[in-house]
VEXFI-281253 format. One line per 8 residues: number of its first residue (from 1); for each residue x, y, z of C-alpha. Coordinates in nm, 3 decimals. Each point is the difference from the previous one (the first is absolute). Example, Ala and Ser with C-alpha at 12.3 -4.5 7.8 and 13.67 -1.06 7.14 Angstrom:
1> 1.230/-0.450/0.780  0.137/0.344/-0.066
//
This chain:
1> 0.000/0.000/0.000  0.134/0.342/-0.091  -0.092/0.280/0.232  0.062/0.349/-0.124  0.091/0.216/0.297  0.183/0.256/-0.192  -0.200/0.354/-0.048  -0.014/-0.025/-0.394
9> -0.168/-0.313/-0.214  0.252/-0.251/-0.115  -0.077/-0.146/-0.374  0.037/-0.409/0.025  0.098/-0.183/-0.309  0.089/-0.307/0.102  -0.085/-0.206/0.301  0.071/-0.345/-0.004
17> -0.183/-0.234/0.252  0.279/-0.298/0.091  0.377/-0.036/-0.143  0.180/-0.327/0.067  0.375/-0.091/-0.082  0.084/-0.327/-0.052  0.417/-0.153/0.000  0.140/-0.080/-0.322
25> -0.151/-0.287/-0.192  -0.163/-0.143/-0.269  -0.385/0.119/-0.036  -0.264/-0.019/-0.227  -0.340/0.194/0.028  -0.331/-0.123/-0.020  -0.306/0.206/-0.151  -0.325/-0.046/-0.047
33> -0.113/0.225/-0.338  -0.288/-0.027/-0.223  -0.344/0.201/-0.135  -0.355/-0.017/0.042  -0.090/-0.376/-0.053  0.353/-0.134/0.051  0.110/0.102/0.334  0.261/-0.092/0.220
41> 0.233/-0.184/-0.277  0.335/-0.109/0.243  0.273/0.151/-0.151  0.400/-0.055/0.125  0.312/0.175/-0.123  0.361/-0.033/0.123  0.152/0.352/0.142  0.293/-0.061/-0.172
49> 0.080/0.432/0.015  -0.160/0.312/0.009  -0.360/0.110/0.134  -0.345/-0.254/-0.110  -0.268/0.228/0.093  -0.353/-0.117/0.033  -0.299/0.286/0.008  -0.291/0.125/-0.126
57> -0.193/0.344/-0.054  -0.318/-0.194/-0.064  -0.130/0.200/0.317  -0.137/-0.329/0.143  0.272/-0.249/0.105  -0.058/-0.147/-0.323  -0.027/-0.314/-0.213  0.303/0.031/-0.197
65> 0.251/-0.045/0.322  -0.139/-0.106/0.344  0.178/0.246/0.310  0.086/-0.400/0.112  0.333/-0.140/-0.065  0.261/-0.245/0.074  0.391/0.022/-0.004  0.131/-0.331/0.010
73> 0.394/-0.116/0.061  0.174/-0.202/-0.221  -0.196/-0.333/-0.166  -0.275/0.062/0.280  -0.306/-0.229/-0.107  -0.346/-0.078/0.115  0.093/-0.169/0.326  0.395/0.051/0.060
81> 0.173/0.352/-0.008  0.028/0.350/0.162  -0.289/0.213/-0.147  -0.113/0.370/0.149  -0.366/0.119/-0.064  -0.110/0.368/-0.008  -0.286/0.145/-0.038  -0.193/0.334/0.081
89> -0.339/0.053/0.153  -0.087/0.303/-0.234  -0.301/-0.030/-0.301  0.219/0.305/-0.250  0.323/0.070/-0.220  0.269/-0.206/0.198  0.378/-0.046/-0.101  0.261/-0.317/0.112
97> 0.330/-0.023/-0.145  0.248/-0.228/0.072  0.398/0.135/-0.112  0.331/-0.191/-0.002  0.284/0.231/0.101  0.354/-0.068/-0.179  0.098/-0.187/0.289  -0.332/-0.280/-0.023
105> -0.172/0.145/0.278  -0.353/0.038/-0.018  -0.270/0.287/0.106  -0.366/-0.027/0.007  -0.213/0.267/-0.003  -0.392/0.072/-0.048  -0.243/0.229/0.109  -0.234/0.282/-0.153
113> 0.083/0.015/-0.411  0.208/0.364/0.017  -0.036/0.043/-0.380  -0.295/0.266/0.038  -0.001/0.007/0.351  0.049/0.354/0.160  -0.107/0.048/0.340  -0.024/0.360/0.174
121> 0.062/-0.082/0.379  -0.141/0.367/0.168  0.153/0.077/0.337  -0.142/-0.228/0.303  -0.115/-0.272/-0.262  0.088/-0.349/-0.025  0.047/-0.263/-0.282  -0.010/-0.357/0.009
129> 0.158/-0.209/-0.214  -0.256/-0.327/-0.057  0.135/-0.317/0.231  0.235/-0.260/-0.133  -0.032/-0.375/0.012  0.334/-0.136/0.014  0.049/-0.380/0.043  0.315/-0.317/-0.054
137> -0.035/-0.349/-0.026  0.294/-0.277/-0.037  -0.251/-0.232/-0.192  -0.048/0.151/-0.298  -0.341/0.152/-0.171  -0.198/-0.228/0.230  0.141/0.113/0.304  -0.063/0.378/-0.071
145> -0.379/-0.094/-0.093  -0.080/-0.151/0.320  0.127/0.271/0.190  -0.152/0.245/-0.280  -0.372/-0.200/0.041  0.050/0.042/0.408  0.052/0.356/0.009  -0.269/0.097/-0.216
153> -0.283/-0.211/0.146  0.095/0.126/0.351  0.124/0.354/-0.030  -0.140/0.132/-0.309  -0.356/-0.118/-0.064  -0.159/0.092/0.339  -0.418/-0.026/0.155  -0.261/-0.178/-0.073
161> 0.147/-0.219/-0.302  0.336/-0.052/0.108  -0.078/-0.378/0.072  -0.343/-0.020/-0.090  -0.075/-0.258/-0.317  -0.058/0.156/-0.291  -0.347/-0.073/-0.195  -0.032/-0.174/-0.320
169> -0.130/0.260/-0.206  -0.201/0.040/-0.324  0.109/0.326/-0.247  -0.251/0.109/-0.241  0.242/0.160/-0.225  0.083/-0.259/-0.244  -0.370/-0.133/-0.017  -0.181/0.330/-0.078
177> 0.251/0.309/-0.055  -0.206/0.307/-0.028  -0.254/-0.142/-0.094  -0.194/-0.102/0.324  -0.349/0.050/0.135  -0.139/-0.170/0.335  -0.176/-0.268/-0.153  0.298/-0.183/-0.138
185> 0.209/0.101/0.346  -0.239/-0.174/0.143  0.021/-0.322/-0.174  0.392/-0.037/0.022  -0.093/0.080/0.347  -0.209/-0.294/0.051  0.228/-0.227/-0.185  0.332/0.113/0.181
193> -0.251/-0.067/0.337  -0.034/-0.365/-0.115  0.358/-0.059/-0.087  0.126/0.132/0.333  0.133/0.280/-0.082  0.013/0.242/0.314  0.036/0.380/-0.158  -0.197/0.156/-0.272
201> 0.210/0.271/-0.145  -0.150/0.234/-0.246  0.236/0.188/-0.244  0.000/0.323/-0.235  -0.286/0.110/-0.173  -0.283/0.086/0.331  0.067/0.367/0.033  -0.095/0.300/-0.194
209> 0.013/-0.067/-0.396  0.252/-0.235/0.024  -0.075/-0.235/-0.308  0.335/0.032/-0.118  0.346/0.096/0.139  -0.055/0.404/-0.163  -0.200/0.140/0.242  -0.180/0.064/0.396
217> 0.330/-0.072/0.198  -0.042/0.231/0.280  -0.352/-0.013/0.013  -0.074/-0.266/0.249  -0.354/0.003/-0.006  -0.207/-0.363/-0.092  -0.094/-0.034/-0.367  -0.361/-0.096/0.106
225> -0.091/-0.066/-0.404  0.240/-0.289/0.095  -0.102/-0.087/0.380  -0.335/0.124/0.051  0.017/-0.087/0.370  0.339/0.180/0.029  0.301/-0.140/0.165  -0.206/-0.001/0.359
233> -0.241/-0.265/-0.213  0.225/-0.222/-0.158  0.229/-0.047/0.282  -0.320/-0.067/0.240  -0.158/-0.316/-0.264  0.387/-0.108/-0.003  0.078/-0.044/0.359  -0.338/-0.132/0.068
241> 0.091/-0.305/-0.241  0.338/-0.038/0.258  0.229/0.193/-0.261  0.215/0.265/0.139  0.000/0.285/-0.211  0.316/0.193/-0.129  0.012/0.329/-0.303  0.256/0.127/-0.202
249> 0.124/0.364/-0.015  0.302/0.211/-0.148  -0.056/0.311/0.208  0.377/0.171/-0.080  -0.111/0.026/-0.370  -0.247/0.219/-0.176  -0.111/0.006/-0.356  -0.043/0.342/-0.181
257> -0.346/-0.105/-0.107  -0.155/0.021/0.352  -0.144/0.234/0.219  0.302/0.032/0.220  0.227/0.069/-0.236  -0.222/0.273/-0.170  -0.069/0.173/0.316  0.333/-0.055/0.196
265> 0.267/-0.016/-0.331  0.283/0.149/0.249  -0.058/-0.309/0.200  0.174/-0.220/-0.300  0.395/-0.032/-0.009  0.068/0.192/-0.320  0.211/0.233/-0.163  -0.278/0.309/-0.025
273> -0.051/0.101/-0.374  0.191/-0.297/-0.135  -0.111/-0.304/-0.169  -0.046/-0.301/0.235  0.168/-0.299/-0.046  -0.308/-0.273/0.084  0.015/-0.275/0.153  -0.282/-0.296/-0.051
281> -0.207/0.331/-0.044  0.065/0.146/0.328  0.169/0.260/0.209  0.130/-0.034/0.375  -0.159/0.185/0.285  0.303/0.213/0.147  -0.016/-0.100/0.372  0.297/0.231/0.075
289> -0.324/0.215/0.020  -0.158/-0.012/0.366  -0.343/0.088/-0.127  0.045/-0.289/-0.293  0.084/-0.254/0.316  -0.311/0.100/0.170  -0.223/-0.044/-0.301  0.171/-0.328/-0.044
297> -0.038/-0.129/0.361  -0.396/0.159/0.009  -0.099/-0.159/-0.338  0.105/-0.341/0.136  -0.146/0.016/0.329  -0.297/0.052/-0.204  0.066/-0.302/-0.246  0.112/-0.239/0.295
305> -0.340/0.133/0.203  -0.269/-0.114/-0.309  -0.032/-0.353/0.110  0.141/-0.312/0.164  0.373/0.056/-0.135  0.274/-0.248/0.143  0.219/0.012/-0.301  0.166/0.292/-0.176
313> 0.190/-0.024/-0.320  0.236/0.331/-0.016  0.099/0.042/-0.369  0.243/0.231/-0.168  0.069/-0.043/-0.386  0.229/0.230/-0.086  0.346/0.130/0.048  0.102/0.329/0.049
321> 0.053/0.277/-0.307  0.003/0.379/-0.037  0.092/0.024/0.368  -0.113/0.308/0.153  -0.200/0.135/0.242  -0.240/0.303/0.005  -0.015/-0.004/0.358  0.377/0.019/0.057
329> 0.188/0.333/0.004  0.256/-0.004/-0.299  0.303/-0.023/0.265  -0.158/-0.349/0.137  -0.066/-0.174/-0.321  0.268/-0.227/0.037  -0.157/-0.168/0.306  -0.310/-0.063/-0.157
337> 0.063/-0.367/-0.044  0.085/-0.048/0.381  -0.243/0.204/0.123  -0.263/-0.180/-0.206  0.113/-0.372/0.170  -0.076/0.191/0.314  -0.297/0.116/-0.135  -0.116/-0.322/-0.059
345> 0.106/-0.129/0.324  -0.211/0.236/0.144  -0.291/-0.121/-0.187  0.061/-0.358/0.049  0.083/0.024/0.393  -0.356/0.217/0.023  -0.217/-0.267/-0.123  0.170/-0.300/0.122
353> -0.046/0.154/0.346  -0.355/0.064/-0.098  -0.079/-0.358/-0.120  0.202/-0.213/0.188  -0.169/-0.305/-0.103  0.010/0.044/-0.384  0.230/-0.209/-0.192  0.234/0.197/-0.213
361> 0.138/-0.076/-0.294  0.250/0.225/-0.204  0.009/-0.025/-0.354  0.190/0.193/-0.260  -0.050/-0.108/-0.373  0.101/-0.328/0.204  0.343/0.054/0.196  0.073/0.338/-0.131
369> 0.009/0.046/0.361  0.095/-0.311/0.186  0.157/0.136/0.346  0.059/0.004/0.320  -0.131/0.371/0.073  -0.329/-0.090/-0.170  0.003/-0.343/0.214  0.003/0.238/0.330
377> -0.360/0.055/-0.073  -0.144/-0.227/-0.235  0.111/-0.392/0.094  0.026/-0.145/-0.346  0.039/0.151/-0.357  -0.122/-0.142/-0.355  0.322/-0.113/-0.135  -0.091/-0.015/-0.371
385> -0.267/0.070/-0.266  0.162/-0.273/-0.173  -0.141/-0.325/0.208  0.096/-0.221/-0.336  0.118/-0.283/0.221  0.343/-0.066/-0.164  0.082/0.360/0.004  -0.106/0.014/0.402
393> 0.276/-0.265/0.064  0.272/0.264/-0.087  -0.187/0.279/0.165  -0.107/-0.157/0.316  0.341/-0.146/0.028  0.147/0.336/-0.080  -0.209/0.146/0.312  0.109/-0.296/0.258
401> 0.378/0.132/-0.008  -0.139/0.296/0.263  -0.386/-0.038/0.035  -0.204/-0.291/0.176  -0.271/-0.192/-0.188  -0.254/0.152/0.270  0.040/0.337/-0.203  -0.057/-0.125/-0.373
409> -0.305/-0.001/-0.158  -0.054/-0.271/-0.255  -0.320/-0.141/-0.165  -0.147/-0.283/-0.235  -0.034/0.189/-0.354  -0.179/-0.134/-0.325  0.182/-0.173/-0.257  0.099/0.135/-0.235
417> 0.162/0.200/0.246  -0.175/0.393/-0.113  0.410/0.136/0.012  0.186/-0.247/-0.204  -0.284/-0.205/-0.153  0.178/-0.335/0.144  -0.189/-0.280/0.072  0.088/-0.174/0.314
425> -0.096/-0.315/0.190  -0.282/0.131/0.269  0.226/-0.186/0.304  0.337/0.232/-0.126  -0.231/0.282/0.069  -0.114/-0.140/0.311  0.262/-0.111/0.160  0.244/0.339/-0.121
433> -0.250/0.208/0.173  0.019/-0.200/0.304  0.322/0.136/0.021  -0.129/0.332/0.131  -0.369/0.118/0.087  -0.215/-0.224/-0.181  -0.275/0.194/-0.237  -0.216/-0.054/-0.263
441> -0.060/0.221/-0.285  -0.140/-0.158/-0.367  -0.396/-0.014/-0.064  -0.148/-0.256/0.201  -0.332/0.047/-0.199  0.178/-0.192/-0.311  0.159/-0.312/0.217  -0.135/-0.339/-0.067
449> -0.106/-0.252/0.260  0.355/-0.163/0.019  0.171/0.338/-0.015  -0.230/0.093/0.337  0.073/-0.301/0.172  0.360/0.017/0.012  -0.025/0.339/0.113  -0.202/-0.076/0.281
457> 0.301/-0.288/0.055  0.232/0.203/0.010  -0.132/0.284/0.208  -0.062/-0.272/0.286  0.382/-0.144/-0.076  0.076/0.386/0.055  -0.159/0.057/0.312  0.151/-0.335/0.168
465> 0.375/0.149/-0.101  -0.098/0.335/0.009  0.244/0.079/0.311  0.293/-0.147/-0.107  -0.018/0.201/-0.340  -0.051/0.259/0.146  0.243/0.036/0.312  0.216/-0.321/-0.055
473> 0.358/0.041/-0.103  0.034/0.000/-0.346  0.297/-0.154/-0.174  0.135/0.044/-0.363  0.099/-0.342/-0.070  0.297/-0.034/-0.305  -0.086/-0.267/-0.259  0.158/-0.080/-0.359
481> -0.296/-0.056/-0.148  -0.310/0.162/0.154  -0.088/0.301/0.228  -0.028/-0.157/0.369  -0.152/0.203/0.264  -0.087/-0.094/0.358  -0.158/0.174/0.260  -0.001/-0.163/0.401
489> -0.179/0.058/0.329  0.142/0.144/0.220  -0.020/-0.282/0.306  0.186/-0.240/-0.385  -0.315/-0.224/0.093  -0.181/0.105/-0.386  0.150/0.095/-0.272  -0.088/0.042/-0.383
497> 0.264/-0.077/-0.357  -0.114/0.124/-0.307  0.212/-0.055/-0.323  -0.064/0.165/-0.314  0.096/-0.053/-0.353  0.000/0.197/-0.283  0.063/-0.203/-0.339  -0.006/-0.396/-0.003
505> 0.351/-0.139/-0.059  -0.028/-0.334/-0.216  0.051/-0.321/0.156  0.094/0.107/0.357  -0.212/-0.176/0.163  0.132/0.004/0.371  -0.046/0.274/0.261  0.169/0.027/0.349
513> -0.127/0.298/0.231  0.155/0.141/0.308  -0.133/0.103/0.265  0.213/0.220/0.293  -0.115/0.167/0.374  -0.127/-0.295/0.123  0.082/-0.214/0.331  0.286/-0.213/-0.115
521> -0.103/-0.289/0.229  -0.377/0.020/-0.048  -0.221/-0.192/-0.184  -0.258/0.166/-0.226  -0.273/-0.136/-0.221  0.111/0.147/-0.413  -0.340/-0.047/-0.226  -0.189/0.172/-0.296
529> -0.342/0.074/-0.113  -0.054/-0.184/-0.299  -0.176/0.132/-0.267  -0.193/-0.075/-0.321  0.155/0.012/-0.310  -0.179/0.131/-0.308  -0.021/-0.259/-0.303  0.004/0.344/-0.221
537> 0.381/0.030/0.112  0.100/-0.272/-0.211  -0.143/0.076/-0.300  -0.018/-0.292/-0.254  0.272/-0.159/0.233  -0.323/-0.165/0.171  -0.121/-0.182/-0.286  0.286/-0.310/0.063
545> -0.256/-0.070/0.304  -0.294/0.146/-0.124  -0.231/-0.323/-0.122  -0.191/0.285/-0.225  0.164/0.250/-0.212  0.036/0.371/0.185  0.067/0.265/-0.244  0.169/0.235/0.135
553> -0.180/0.352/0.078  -0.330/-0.139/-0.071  -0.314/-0.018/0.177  0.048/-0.385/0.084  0.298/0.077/0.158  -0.144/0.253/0.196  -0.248/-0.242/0.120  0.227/-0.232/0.079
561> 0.205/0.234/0.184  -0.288/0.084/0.204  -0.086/-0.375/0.120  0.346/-0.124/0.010  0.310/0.072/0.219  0.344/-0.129/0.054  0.132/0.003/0.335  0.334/0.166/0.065
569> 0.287/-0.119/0.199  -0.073/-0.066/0.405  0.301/0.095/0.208  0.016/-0.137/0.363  0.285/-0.081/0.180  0.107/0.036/0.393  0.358/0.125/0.039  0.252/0.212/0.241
577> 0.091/0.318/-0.057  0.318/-0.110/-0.092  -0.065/-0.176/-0.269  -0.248/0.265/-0.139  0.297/0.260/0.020  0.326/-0.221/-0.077  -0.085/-0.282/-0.186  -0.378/0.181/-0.145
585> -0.290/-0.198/-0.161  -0.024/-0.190/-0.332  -0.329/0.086/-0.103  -0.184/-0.217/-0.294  0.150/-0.013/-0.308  -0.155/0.256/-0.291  -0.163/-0.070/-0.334  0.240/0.010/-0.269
593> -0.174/-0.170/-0.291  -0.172/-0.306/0.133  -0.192/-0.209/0.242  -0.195/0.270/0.182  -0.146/-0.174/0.339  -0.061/0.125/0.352  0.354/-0.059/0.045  0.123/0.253/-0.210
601> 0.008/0.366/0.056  -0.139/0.145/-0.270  0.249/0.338/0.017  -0.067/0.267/-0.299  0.108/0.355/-0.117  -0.092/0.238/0.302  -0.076/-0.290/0.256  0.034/0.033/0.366
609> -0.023/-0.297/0.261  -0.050/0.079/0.391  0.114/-0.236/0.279  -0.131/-0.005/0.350  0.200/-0.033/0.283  -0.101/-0.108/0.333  0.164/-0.090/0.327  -0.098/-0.369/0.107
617> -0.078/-0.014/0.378  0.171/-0.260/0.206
//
């Protein structure tokens, strides 16, 4: 903290939050970089000489480099080697930089970005810099991420949700869009009621003239063309069905066509009487502005006070552009971007104090704002607007380096997926979004029978594990041929192993997975849920057992498809922890051409297979 005692103001440029100087060695410097709908892509680089700098001036902490990162020693690796971990508990511009002097020693430094960063300290004022999370480990990445996971759930996200279970939720976004009305919320209501689904959140498109992304941001008012009984309505014939009931907003943002903007246009961060550069169509609210924070904070008090709200999805979609404020004097421009997190702090720490009991969640274009100053308030963030379940296995892994499952949300899309158009198995999507907090957002309206009922089996699957997913230690587990992740109660008495492939390698037939945190010298029961296997999946492949000709894509297979079912692969075996972790388990043997049976694992493009681990008493 910088305390100006002097009689005259003192002009800060630069004011770094933690500096760390480390012996001469050899280090490398791990990253995690991306954009909206790739985020946190793990990226190292030997400091071989010279300064490796990673920032941003998004005005948001940003997709394109998380403020978390990782300076490892040597050939450090998942589970062996010194690593250090820093982050910062700030939401805006932030700068790290890690420099090799001529004699190999290293210095760390990261803070506040100081690239546009001016700060007028008057006389008797303070500054402070935001807090630095500083960490070291001796067993590599893993090591780091435990401690990481720890701090965060205990000293970050704080009240009601800390270590509450999170609901499985239902988001209306990717059934309906804009275009919604209360009859068909209704309906996906009802049918996320009977699948067990817990939350029903509802998305863009309920307030003001909001049937596309141009317009009404900033006028939170209900669209009642849309819901006739207003939010107050809705949410009442949603809880009475046993739903919790959740809503969307983006309150930071305003769109030029709305009736904020056109009677407040000094409200909007812009350069006056120059052209705009737009963003998704919109503008953001300048919150360096106290009278913009209090319209903020009073329009959502109103929002959150319409009905029988326990969610709240906080969106932002844009990055910063055409930085100014109209509020600001000239001499304090170049603080607007700090003095707009603290804005924003301001607003969030109001209305979580207000509404204790409401479940946060931050979202920004996905993790355009993934941190730990946002977690401070809101106790989980939407990682992605890319939940195409292949792409989530880089992204949610990317997040695990510094954040705990317990803050990632992840759901269950459609296939093909509505942001890369891939089509996926419907237990990769499952069991990838288990990996964080389990939601559901595709059109239930268009589901089949079978499509229902193995939603309904997995949301009960969910529930029984939902603990360990969610507050278990997770565990990257290295494989040569598949992505291996494992997450572990905390008491080691239940755990869960997921492995997931991406393309089919021909004729490699056997698997071994590992396991690791368990009791060495306990026993634990290692099993499966087998499931069907679609006839469809092996096209005219079936017809060598078929005692009728199946054509493939024709309405006879179809109906066949519908009566008939192969069982996949049952896995059951009772083992120690040992031999889980050292020697691991040979699962069945994979389909690679011939002889399909219950005693083959039938292992595709985009699969996924979860084990169950449980601690055998006595």
């Amino acid at each position: 903290e910088l305390i100006n005692n002097e009689k005259e103001p003192v002009r800060i440029n630069r004011f770094m939050s933690n500096q760390l100087d480390l012996p001469e060695g050899e280090y490398s410097l791990t990253t995690f970089t991306g954009a909206w709908a790739r985020e946190m892509e793990k990226k190292s680089q030997s400091i071989t000489a010279g300064k490796i700098i990673n920032s941003t001036l998004a005005g948001v902490s940003s997709n394109r480099c998380n403020p978390f990162f990782i300076v490892q020693k040597g050939m450090a690796t998942e589970s062996v080697g010194e690593c250090y971990g820093f982050n910062l508990v700030y939401s805006g511009n932030h700068y790290s930089s890690a420099e090799l002097n001529p004699y190999g020693k290293l210095r760390i430094l990261n803070g506040i970005n100081p690239e546009g960063f001016e700060w007028l300290l008057q006389s008797g004022e303070s500054l402070q810099s935001p807090e630095a999370i500083m960490t070291y480990s001796p067993h590599g990445f893993r090591g780091i991420s435990i401690i990481m996971h720890d701090f965060v759930r205990h000293h970050i996200v704080r009240g009601v949700w800390q270590w509450k279970e999170r609901p499985v939720l239902f988001n209306s976004w990717e059934a309906s869009y804009f275009d919604i009305n209360e009859q068909k919320l209704l309906k996906l209501a009802k049918k996320a009621k009977d699948l067990g689904i817990e939350l029903f959140v509802l998305d863009d498109g309920w307030f003001g003239k909001r049937d596309d992304d141009t317009s009404s941001l900033g006028d939170w008012q209900e669209n009642r063309k849309k819901l006739p009984s207003g939010i107050k309505g809705l949410s009442k014939k949603i809880t009475e069905m046993g739903l919790d009931f959740g809503i969307w907003v983006e309150p930071e943002m305003v769109n030029v066509d709305s009736e904020c903007y056109r009677n407040h246009p000094n409200w909007a961060v812009q350069i006056p009487e120059k052209d705009h550069s737009e963003g998704r169509y919109q503008r953001i609210l300048d919150l360096t502005n106290p009278e913009v924070q209090n319209f903020v904070i009073s329009s959502m008090q109103n929002v959150f006070s319409l009905g029988n709200i326990s969610y709240v999805k906080w969106d932002m979609n844009r990055v910063f552009s055409d930085s100014y404020s109209q509020y600001l004097q000239p001499e304090d421009q170049g603080s607007f971007f700090h003095r707009y997190v603290l804005g924003l702090y301001r607003v969030f720490n109001t209305l979580v104090t207000e509404f204790p009991e409401i479940l946060f969640e931050s979202c920004a274009s996905g993790g355009n704002r993934f941190d730990l100053g946002v977690l401070c308030y809101m106790p989980q963030i939407w990682a992605s607007d890319n939940s195409d379940a292949i792409s989530r296995l880089g992204i949610q892994e990317g997040y695990s380096y510094g954040y705990p499952l317990s803050v990632m949300g992840a759901h269950v899309s459609g296939a093909p997926n509505h942001q890369t158009l891939r089509r996926t198995p419907t237990e990769t999507r499952y069991h990838v979004a288990c990996y964080g907090l389990l939601g559901y957002e595709c059109n239930l309206l268009d589901f089949n029978k079978e499509r229902l009922d193995e939603i309904t089996k997995e949301i009960e699957q969910y529930k029984k594990w939902r603990t360990v997913y969610q507050f278990g230690k997770f565990y990257r587990i290295p494989h040569h041929r598949a992505k291996s992740w494992m997450v572990v109660s905390h008491d080691q008495k239940k755990a869960v192993l997921s492995v997931f492939q991406t393309l089919v390698k021909a004729n490699n037939p056997d698997l071994r997975v590992f396991g690791t945190g368990l009791k060495e010298n306990s026993m634990y029961r290692f099993y499966n849920i087998p499931s069907q296997i679609n006839v469809k999946v092996f096209g005219d492949l079936i017809n060598t057992q078929s005692p009728i000709h199946i054509k493939d894509g024709t309405l006879i297979q179809d109906i066949v498809a519908k009566f008939v079912k192969l069982n996949g692969e049952t896995e059951e075996f009772q083992l120690s922890g040992g031999q889980i972790m050292k020697g691991g388990v040979a699962v069945k043997q994979a389909f690679i051409g011939m002889g399909f049976n219950d005693q083959v694992r039938h292992f595709q493009d985009f699969a996924a297979r979860t084990y169950y681990i449980e601690e055998v008493e006595g």
